[in-house]
PAGURO-154575 format. One record per residue (C-alpha): x, y, z; residue number from 0. Coordinates in nm, 3 decimals, always signed. Example, Ala and Ser with C-alpha at 12.3 -4.5 7.8 and 13.67 -1.06 7.14 Angstrom:
[rec [+1.230 -0.450 +0.780] 0]
[rec [+1.367 -0.106 +0.714] 1]
This chain:
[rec [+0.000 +0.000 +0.000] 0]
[rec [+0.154 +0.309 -0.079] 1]
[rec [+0.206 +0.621 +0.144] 2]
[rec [-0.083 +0.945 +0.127] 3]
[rec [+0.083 +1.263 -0.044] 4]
[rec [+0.057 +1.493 +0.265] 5]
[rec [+0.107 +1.857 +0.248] 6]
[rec [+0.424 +1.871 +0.443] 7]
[rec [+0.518 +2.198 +0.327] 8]
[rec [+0.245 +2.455 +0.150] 9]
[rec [+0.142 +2.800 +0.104] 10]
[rec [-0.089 +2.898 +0.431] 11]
[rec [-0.448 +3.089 +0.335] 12]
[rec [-0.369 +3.445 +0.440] 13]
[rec [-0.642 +3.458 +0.699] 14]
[rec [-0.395 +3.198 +0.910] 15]
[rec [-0.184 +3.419 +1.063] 16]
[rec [-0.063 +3.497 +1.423] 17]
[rec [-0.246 +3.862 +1.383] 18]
[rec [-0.575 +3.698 +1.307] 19]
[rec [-0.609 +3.463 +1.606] 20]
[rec [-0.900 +3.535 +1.798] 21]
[rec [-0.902 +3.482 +2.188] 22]
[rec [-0.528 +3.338 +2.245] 23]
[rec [-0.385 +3.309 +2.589] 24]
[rec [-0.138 +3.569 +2.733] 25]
[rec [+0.169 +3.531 +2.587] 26]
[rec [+0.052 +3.254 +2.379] 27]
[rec [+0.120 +3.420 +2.037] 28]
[rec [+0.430 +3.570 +2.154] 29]
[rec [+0.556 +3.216 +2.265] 30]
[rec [+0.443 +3.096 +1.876] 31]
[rec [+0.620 +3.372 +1.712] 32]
[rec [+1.008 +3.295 +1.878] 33]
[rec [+0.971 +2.977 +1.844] 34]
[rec [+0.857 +3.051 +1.433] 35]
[rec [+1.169 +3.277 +1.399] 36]
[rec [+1.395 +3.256 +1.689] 37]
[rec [+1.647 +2.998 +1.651] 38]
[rec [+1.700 +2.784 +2.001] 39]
[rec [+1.325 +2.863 +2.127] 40]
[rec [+1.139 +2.621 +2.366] 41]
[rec [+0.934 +2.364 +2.202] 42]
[rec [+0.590 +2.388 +2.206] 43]
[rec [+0.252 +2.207 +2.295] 44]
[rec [-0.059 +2.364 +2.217] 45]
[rec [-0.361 +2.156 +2.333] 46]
[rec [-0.724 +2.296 +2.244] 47]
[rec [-1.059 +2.166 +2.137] 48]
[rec [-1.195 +2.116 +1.815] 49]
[rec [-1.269 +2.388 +1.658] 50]
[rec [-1.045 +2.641 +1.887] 51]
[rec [-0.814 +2.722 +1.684] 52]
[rec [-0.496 +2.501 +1.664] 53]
[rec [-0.466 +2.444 +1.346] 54]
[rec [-0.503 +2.812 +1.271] 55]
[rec [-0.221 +2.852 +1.499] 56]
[rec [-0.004 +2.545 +1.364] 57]
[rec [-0.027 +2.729 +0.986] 58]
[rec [+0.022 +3.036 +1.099] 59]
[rec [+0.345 +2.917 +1.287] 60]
[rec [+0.482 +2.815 +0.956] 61]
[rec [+0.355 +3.134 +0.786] 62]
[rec [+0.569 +3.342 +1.027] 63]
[rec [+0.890 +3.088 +0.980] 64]
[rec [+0.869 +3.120 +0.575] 65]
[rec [+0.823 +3.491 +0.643] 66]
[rec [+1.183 +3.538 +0.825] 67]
[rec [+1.318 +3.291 +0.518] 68]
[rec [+1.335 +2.982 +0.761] 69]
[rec [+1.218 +2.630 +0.616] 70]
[rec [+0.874 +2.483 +0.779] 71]
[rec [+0.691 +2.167 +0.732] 72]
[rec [+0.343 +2.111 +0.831] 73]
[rec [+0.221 +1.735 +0.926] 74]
[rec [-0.144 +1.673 +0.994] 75]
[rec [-0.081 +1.355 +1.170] 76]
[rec [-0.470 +1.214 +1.099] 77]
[rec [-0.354 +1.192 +0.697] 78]
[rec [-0.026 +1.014 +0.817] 79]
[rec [-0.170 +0.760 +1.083] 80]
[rec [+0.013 +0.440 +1.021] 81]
[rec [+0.273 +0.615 +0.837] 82]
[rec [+0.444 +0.810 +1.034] 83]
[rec [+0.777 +0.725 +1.010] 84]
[rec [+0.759 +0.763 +0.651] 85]
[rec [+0.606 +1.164 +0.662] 86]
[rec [+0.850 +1.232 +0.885] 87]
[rec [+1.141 +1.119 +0.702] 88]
[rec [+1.322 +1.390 +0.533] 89]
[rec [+1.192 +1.710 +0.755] 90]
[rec [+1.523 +1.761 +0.906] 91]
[rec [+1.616 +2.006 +0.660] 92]
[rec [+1.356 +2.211 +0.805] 93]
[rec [+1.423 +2.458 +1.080] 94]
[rec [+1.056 +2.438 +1.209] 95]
[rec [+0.829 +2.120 +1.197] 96]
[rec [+0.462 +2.173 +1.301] 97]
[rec [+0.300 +1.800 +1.406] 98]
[rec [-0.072 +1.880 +1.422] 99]
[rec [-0.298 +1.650 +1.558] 100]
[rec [-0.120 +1.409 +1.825] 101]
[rec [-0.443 +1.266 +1.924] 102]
[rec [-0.491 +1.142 +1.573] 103]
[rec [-0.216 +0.878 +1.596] 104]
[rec [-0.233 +0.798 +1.996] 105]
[rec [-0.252 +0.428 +2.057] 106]
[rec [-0.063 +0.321 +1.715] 107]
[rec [+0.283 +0.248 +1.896] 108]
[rec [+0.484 +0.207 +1.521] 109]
[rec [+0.326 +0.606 +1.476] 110]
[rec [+0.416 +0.631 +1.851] 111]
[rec [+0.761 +0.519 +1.826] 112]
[rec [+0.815 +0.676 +1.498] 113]
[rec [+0.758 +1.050 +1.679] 114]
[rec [+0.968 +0.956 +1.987] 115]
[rec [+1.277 +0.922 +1.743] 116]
[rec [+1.214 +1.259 +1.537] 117]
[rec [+1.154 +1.408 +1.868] 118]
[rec [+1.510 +1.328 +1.981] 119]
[rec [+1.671 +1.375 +1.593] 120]
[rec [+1.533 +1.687 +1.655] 121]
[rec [+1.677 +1.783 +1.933] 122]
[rec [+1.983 +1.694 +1.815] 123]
[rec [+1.982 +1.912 +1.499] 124]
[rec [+1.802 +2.207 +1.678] 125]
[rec [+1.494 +2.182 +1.434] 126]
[rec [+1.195 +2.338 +1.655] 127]
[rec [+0.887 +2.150 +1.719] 128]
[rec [+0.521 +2.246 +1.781] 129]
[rec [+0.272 +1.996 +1.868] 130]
[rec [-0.099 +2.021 +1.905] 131]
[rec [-0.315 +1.800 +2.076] 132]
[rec [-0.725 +1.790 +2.183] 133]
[rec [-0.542 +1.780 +2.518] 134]
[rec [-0.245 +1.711 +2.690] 135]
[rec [-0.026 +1.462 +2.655] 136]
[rec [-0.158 +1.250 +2.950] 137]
[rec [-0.508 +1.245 +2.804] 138]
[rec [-0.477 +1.167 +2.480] 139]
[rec [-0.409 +0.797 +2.485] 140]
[rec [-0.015 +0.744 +2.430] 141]
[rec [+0.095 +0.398 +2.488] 142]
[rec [+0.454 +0.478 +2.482] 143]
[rec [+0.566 +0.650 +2.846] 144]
[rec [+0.879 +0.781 +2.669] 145]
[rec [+0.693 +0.995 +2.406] 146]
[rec [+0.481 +1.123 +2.698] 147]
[rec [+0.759 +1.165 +2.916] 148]
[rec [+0.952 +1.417 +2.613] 149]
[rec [+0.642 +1.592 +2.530] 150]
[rec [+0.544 +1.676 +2.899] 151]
[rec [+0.902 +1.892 +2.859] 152]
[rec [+0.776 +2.142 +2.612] 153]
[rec [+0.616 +2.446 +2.730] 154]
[rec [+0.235 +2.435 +2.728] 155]
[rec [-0.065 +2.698 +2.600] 156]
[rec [-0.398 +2.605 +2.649] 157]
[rec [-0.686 +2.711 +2.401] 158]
[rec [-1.012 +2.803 +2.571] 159]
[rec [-1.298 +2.777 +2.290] 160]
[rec [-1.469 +3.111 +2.226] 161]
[rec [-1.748 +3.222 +2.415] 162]
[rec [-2.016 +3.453 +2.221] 163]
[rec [-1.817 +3.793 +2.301] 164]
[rec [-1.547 +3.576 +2.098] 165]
[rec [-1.787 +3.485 +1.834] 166]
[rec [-1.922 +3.839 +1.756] 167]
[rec [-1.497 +3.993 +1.761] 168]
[rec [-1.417 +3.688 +1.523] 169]
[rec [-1.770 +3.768 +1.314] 170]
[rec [-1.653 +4.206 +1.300] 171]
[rec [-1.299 +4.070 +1.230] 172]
[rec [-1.342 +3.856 +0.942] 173]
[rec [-1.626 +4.129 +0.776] 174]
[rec [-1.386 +4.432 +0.884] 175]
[rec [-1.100 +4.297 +0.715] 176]
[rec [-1.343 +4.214 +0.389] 177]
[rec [-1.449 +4.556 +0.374] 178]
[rec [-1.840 +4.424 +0.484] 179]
[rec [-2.053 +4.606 +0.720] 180]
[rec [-2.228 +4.391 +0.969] 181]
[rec [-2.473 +4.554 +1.207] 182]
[rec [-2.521 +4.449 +1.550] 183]
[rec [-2.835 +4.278 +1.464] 184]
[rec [-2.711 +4.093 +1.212] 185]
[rec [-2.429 +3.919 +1.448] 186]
[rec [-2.669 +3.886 +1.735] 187]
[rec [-2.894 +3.701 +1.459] 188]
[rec [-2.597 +3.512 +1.331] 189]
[rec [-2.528 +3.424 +1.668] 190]
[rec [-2.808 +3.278 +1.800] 191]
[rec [-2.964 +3.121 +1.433] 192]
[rec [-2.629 +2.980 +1.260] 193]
[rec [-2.324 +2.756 +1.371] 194]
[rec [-2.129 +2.834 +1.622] 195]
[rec [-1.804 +2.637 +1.519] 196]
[rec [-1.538 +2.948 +1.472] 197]
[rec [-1.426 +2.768 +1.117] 198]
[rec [-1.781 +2.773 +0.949] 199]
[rec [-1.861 +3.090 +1.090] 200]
[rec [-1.598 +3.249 +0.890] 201]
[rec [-1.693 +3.064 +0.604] 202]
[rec [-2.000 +3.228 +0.656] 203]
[rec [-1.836 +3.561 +0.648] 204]
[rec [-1.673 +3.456 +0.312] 205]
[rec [-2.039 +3.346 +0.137] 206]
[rec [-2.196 +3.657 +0.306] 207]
[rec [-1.921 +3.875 +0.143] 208]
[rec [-2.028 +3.709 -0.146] 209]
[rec [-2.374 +3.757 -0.186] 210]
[rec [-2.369 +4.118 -0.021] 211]
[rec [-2.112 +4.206 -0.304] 212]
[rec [-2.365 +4.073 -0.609] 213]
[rec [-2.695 +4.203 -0.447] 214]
[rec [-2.521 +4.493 -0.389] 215]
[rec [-2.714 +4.509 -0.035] 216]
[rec [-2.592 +4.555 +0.323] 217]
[rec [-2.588 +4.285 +0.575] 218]
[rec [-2.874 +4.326 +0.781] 219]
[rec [-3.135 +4.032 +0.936] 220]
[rec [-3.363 +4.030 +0.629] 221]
[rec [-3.085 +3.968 +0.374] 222]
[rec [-2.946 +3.702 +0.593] 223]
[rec [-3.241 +3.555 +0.585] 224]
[rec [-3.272 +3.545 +0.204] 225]
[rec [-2.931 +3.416 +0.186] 226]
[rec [-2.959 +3.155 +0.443] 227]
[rec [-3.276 +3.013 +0.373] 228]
[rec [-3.195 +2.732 +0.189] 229]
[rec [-3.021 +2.669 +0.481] 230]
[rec [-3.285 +2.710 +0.792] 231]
């Protein structure tokens, strides 16, 4: 059976960057960016829910590396489970190496194993790691008490998911940076009648854009009615 192309290295959407990250921790983005584009910074673990934002964070990372000229590769370890080994091999030549999705792979001990020995080749070359997680590393289901016992040495950050005062400042970001007026209303509306998964909401933003832009009509509660009906 042959390995899955993964996209190990890639261009990130412009809307992943550190600047656009909603609701991170104290220090959290400040801790992302050395370790991006300062050579020797601590390793990182970011552990968060679905939806709250680590993968944002994990492409952004590697944004801000290829933006001070250093070499990133991004993993997303549920494309590579029971391949690990093989995705990994090769991404030394990277500077930064972004692992997303440790849960994805917990339990497989080959995939397991495979990580604990990057882990320490990449210690050894100074290559920086991030790692994100649905939680830390003592909850996700590891079976081998050496890859839990390297990544409980990296410094943590913790994603909280957004509350609705998130929501609505992710909602104004998103139609802000699009140019697209959204009136109170209308995000209150959103807010209570649509998803509430950050990810589709700006998706939303992006199709409301859209339809605002050919109807030539603001955003208010009747037109996202119109547009959303096919929808209720």
């Amino acid at each position: 059976m042959s390995v899955p192309q993964l996209p190990l290295a890639l261009r990130t959407p412009p809307d992943q960057r550190f600047d656009r990250f909603i609701g991170a921790p104290a220090g959290a983005l400040e801790q992302l960016q050395a370790l991006a584009q300062a050579p020797g910074a601590d390793w990182l673990y970011l552990s968060a829910a679905h939806g709250s934002g680590k993968t944002h964070l994990a492409l952004a990372a590697c944004a801000a590396a290829g933006e001070a000229g250093r070499a990133a590769a991004y993993l997303p370890l549920q494309a590579a489970r029971g391949y690990v080994q093989q995705a990994l091999d090769g991404l030394e030549r990277n500077v930064l190496v972004v692992l997303d999705g440790l849960d994805a792979v917990a339990g497989d001990r080959a995939d397991e194993i495979a990580l604990f020995d990057f882990h320490n080749r990449a210690r050894t070359a100074g290559i920086g790691l991030l790692y994100t997680a649905a939680d830390l590393p003592d909850a996700i289901g590891l079976v081998l008490p050496d890859l839990r016992s390297r990544l409980g040495q990296c410094n943590r950050i913790v994603l909280r998911a957004l509350d609705d005062a998130g929501r609505a400042a992710l909602l104004r970001d998103r139609a802000t940076r699009r140019g697209l007026i959204l009136e109170d209303a209308a995000v209150d509306w959103m807010l209570t009648r649509t998803t509430r998964e950050p990810t589709q909401l700006v998706e939303l933003i992006e199709r409301l854009d859209r339809a605002s832009l050919a109807a030539q009509r603001r955003v208010t509660v009747p037109f996202l009615r119109q547009v959303l009906a096919g929808d209720m």
